[in-house]
C-alpha positions in Angstrom: -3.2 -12.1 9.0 -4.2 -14.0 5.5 -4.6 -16.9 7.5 -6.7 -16.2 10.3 -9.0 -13.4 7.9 -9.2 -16.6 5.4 -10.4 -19.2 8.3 -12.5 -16.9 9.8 -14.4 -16.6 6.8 -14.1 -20.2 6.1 -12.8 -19.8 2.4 -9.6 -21.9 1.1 -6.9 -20.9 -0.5 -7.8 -21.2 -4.1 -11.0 -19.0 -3.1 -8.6 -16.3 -1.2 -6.2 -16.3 -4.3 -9.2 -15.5 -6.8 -10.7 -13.0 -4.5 -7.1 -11.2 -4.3 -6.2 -12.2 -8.2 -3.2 -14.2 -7.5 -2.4 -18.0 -7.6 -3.3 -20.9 -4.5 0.8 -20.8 -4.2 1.0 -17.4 -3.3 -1.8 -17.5 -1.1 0.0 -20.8 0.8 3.6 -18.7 0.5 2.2 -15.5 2.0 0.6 -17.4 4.5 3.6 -19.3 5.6 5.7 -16.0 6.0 8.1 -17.5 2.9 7.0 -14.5 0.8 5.3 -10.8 1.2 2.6 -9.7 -0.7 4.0 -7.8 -3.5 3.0 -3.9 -3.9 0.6 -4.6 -7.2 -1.6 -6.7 -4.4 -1.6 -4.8 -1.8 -4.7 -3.2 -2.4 -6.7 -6.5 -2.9 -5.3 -7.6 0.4 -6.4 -5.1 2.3 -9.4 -5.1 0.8 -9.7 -8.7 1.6 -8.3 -8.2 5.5 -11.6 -5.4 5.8 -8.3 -3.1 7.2 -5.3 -1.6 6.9 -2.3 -3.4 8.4 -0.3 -0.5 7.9 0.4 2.1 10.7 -0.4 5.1 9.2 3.2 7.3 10.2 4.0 10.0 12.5 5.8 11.8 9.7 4.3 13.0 6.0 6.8 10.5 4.8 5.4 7.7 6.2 2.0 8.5 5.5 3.0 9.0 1.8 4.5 5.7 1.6 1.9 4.2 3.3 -0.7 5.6 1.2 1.0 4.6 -1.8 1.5 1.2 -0.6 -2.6 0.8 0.4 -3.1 1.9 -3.3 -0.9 -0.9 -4.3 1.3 1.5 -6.5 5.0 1.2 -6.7 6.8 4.8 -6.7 7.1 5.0 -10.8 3.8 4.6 -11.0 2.6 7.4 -8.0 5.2 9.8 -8.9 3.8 9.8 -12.5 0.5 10.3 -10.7 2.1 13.1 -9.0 3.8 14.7 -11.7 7.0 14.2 -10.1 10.3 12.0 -10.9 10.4 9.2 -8.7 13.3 10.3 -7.6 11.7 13.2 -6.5 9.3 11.1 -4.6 12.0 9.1 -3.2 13.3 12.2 -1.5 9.5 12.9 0.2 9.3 9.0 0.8 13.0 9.3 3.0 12.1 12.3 4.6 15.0 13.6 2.7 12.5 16.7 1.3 8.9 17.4 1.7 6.0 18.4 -1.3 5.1 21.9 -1.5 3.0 24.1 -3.5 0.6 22.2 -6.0 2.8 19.1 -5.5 1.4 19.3 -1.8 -1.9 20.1 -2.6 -1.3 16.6 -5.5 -0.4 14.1 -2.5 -3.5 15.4 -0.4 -5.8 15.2 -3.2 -4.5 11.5 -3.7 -3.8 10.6 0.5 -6.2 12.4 2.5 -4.2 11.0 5.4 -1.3 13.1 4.6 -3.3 16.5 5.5 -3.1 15.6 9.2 1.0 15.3 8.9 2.4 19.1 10.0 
C-alpha cells in the first residue's frame, strides 16, 4: 500500500520516510513486506495512505484495538489515557471483558467508532 500511495504521488523513498518521520530503510523494508510498520508510525502512515487500512471490527474489541492502533499508541500508553492498567485494557482488547461506566464513556470520548459497537 506504501508503494503504490508513494508512486502515485510520485515521491521517493527518502521523501515518504521524512513525510512519515522514519528512515529511507524503513520505507524500502516496509515496502518490500520484510518489516511492518511499527505502532509509534502508524498514525503517520495512515495519514500518508489518505485512509485507514484497518477494518474497523464487528466487536467493541476490535474497534478498541483498532482505534488505538490508528492513534499509533501502544496499550501502556492508551490505558494510561484511559485510566486503566494495561492489563485491564488487555482484557477489553481480547474480548475477555468489556468498559463500563465512566471507563465506557473514556474509550468513546477517545474512539468515536466504538459507540456503534453494541
Amino acid at each position: 500500500m506504501i508503494r503504490k500511495r508513494r508512486l502515485d504521488l510520485g515521491l521517493g523513498q527518502a521523501e515518504v520516510a521524512k513525510i512519515i518521520g522514519c528512515d529511507t530503510t524503513t520505507v524500502t523494508n516496509w515496502e518490500k513486506n520484510h518489516t511492518s510498520p511499527q505502532i509509534n508510525y502508524m498514525a503517520a502512515v495512515v495519514g500518508f495512505l489518505g485512509f485507514n487500512p484497518f477494518p474497523n471490527g464487528s466487536t467493541l474489541a476490535e474497534g478498541l484495538v483498532n482505534s488505538r492502533m490508528l492513534q499509533g499508541k501502544t496499550q501502556e500508553d492508551f490505558a494510561g489515557e484511559l485510566g486503566v492498567d494495561p492489563s485491564t485494557l488487555g482484557k477489553w482488547e481480547r474480548g475477555d471483558r468489556k468498559p463500563i461506566g465512566k471507563y465506557l464513556d473514556r474509550v468513546i470520548a477517545l474512539c468515536p467508532s466504538i459507540s456503534q459497537h453494541p
